[in-house]
N, C-alpha and C positions, 0 to 999 in steps of 0.2 A: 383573593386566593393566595398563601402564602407557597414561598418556594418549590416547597417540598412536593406541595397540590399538582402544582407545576408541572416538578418534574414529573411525580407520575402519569397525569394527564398526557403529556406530551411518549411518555415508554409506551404507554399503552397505545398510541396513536399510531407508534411504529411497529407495532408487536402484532396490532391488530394486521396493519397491511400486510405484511412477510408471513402472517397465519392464514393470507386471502381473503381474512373479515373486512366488512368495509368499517372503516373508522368512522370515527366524528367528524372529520374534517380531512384535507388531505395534507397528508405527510408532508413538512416542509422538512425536509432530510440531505438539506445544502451543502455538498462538500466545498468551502473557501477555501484561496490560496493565499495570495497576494492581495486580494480584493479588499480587508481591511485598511490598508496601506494606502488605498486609492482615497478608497471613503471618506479618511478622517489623515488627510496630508499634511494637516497640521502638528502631528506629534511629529511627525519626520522618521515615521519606521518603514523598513521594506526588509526584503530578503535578506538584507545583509547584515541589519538587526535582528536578525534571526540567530545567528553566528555570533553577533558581539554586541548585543544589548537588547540581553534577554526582556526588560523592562518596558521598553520602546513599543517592543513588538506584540507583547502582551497585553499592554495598555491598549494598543489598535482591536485584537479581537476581544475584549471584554466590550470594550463600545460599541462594537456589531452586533454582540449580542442583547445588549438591552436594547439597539434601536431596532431591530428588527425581530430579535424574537423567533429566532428555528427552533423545529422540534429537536431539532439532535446538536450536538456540538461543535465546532473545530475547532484544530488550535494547530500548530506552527506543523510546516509539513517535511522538515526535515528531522531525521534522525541522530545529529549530533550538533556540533558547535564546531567555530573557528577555532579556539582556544587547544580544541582536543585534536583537532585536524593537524592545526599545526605542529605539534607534536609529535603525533603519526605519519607525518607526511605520506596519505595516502596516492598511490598513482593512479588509482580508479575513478577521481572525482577533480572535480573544481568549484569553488564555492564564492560567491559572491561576496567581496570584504577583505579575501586573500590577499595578500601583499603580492601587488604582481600579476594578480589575475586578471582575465581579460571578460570577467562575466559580469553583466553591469548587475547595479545594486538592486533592480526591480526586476531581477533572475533569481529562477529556482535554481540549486545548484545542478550540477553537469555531471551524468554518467559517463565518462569517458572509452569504458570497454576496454581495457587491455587485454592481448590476451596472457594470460596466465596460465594455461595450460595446453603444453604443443600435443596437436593429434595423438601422438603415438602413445600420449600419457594415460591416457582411457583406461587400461586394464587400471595402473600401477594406481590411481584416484579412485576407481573402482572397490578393489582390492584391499587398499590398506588407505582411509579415505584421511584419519586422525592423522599419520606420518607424512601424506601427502600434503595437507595446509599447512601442517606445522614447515616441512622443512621445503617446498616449494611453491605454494601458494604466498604465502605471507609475507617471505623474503623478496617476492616477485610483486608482489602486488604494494607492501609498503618495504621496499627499501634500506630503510630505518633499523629494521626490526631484521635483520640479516641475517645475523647471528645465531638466528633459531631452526636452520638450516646446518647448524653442528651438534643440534641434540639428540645423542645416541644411547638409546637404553639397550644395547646390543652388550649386555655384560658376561663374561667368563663367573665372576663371583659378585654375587652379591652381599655377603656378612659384613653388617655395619655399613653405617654409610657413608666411609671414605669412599666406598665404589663411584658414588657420582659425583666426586670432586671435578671432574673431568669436565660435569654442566657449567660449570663456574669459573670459566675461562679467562680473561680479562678484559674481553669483546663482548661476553655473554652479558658479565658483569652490569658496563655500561649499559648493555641495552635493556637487561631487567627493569634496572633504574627509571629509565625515559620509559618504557614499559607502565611501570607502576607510576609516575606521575601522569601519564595521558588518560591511565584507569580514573584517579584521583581527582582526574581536570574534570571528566566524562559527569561521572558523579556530582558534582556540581549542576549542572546542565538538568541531567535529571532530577535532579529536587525542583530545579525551578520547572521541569515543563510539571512535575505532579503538583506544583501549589496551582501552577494555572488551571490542571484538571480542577484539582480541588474545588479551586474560588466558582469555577463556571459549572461545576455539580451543585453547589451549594446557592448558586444562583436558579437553579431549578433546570440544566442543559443535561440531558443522558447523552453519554457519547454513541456515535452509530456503530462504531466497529470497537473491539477491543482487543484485538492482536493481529498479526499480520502477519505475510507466507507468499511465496509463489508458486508458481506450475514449476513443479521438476526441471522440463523441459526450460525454461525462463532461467532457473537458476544455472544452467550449465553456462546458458548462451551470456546470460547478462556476469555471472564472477567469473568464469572460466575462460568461454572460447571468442567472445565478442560474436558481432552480426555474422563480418565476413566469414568467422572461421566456424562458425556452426552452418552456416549456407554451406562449405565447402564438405562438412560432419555428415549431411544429407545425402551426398550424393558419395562420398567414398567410405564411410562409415559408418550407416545405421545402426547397425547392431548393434556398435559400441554407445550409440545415445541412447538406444531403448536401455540396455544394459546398465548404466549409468544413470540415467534416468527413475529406474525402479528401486535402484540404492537411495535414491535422496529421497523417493519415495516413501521408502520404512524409516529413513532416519529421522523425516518432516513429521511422521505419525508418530514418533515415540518422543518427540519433541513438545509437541502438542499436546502430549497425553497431561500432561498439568491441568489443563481444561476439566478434564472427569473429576478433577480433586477440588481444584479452585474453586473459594467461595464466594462466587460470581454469580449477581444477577442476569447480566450481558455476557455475553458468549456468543462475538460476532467474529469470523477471521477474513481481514478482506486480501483479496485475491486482483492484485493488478494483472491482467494479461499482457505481456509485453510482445513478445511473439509469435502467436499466433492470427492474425488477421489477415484479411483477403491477402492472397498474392505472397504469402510469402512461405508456403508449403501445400503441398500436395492436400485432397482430403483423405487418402490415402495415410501419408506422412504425420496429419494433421491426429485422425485416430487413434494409430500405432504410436505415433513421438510422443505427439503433445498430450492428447486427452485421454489416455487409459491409462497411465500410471497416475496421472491428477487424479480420475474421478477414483481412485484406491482411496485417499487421501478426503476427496470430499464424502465419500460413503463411511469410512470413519469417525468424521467429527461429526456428521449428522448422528450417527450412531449412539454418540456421548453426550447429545442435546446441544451441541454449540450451531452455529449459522455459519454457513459460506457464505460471504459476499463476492462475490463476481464479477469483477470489473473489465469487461473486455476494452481494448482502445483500438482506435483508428476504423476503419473500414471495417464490418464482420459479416455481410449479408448471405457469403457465400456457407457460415457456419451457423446459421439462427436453427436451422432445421434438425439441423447433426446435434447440436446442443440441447434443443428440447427434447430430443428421443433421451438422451443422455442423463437428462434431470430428471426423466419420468424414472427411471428408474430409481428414483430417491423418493421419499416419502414428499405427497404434497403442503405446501407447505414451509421447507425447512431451508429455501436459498432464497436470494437475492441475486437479480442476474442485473446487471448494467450494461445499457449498450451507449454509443457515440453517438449514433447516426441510423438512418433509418424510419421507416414509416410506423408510425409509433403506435398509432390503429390497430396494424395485422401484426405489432411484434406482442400487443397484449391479447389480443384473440391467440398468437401462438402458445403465448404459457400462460391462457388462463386455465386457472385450478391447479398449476404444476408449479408456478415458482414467481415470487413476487418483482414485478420490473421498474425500474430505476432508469435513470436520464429522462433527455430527450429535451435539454433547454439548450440550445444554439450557444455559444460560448458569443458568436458572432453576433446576435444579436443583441447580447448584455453589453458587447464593449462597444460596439458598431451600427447597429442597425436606432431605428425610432419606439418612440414610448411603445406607440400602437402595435409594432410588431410583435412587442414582447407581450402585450397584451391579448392580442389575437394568439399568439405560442401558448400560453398557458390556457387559456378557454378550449383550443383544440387540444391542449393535454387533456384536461378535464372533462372534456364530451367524448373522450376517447378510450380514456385509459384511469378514469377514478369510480367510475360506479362499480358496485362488487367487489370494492377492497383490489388489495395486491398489485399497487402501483405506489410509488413514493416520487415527489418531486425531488429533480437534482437536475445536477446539469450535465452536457457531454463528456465536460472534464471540469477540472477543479478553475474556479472562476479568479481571474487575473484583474485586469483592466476595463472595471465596468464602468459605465454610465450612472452617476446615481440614481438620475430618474427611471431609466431601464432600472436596476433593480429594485427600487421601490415598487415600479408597476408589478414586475414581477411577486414579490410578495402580497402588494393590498391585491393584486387580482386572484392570486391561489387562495388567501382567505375569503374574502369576498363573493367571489363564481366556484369555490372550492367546498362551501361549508355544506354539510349535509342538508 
């Protein structure tokens, strides 16, 4: 069967689940992290080669891919490089390979959380959201780039464009400069993650997701106000995160709207949930904050034929039930829900015929536990949660520090106890 056979065999394998058909076989739909890096320790790539030796780290998942063989693809799971960071010096993050840094090499890099935006800023980020990053977020968040916090189109006269001599400052200057080389550096980076998409489409891999987004509510907390200061946002400002909340909402939907144009087979947008899981809002709070200005957002891209993926993290048992009411209201069929944890039995009895489910492979078990357990985990996925389509295998979270033979069992047992 050549590549191409491949690929489509393996689209379809995933198309069928998320449509609630049963496939041929079950979804091997693996999000990797670091787990290349374990596998094959002989080329000597990890995280940090992710950042500074694009080569390394690339070499590690193209090997994963032909010895194992998933339906869907990974590739590197951060969104830029050393080379561009350093240049930016961003304050929101730490990355492993930094000069200086304190994040060992076989670490994903570190959200840091600043926060970037004091309480009382809510209307003014609200309001006027373009003048608000340019001249407070960005200055705040990297530093470097400071200077863009003097850019004022507040003009008496505009004829000719001496008027905005004024951008052009001799601070501006410089920082345009370092500006346009961290664009230049960035660009780099992306050529090489789209040859590795390339080589691993052309190896016969569809990728599972093909753009990315978060809950409103996730964006404020995760660039703006950090844990503590959206914890604090709950209790003395609601209004202003629902309010705020519903802005990022129309601005994520008109951002997206590319989707309806794009000539795109795949049209997947995954959805990491950062903040909302047990214990850390009301179901109250959880309704109102988190989930009604999102599901705007996921009623729209379903709308325009793309897929939400779904990724909830940590604890969610308190939200399984609020969310299926939630998704029935969407046509069946058109998400992807991901849980962590949980009894994997009644979570696919919960959204059968409403929404296709994902996880439920112990992270602990691939790095920690014995062949047999991992073998036993996948047969009770399989008597549980593969007949009648609309389940994919994955794992709790993206897999780190496995065990070879754990993941091996893991695979020959999903093919093997998995096939129709």
């Amino acid at each position: 069967m050549s590549n191409t056979q491949q690929y489509e065999e393996r689209l379809k394998r995933v198309e069928d689940a998320i449509a609630l058909k049963e496939p041929d076989a079950l979804p091997m739909a693996v999000r990797v992290s670091g787990a290349p890096y374990f596998l094959y320790e002989d080329i000597g790539a990890s995280h940090s080669t992710d950042f500074y030796d694009f080569a390394k780290s690339a070499e590690a998942f193209i090997r994963y891919h032909e010895e194992f063989k998933p339906d869907v693809r990974s590739t590197l799971h951060n969104h830029t490089d050393g080379k561009t960071n350093e240049i930016a010096e961003p304050k929101m993050i730490d990355w492993p390979g930094r000069p200086g840094s304190a994040v060992p090499a076989h670490s994903t890099f570190q959200v840091l959380e600043e926060e970037c935006m004091l309480q009382e800023e809510y209307d003014e980020m609200t309001d006027n959201y373009t003048d608000f990053i340019m001249k407070k977020f960005i200055p705040r968040a990297f530093p470097k780039f400071k200077a863009f916090e003097n850019f004022s189109f507040d003009l008496a006269v505009m004829i000719g464009p001496s008027a905005f001599s004024h951008l052009l400052k001799n601070d501006v200057k410089t920082m345009l400069l370092e500006f346009i080389k961290m664009i230049d550096t960035h660009e780099v980076f992306k050529e090489d993650c789209a040859s590795l998409d390339n080589k691993l489409d052309e190896m016969g891999y569809p990728p599972l997701t093909t753009g990315g987004c978060l809950v409103p509510y996730d964006f404020i907390s995760d660039h703006f106000r950090g844990v503590m200061g959206i914890f604090e946002d709950l209790i003395e400002v609601p209004d202003k995160i629902l309010r705020a909340c519903n802005m990022i909402a129309d601005r994520q939907i008109a951002a997206l709207s590319y989707l309806e144009r794009a000539p795109m087979r795949i049209k997947r947008v995954f959805f990491p949930l950062h903040k909302g899981m047990d214990g850390f809002m009301s179901p109250k709070e959880y309704h109102e904050l988190y989930w009604e200005p999102y599901q705007r957002v996921l009623k729209y891209l379903v709308g325009i034929g793309a897929t939400p993926f779904i990724y909830t993290e940590g604890p969610y048992a308190s939200r399984v039930d609020y969310i299926r009411e939630r998704l029935q209201e969407l046509p069946k069929g058109t998400c992807v829900i991901h849980f962590e944890q949980g009894d994997f039995a009644d979570l696919k009895k919960k959204f059968e015929g409403i929404a296709c489910l994902t996880g439920g492979m112990p992270l602990y078990d691939l790095e920690y536990g014995k062949k047999e357990d991992v073998v036993d985990r996948v047969k009770y996925i399989v008597d549980n949660c593969a007949a009648g389509g609309g389940y994919m295998l994955n794992g709790g979270a993206s897999f780190e520090k496995v065990k070879r033979e754990n993941f091996e069992a893991m695979f020959e047992t999903a093919r093997t106890y998995g096939k129709k």
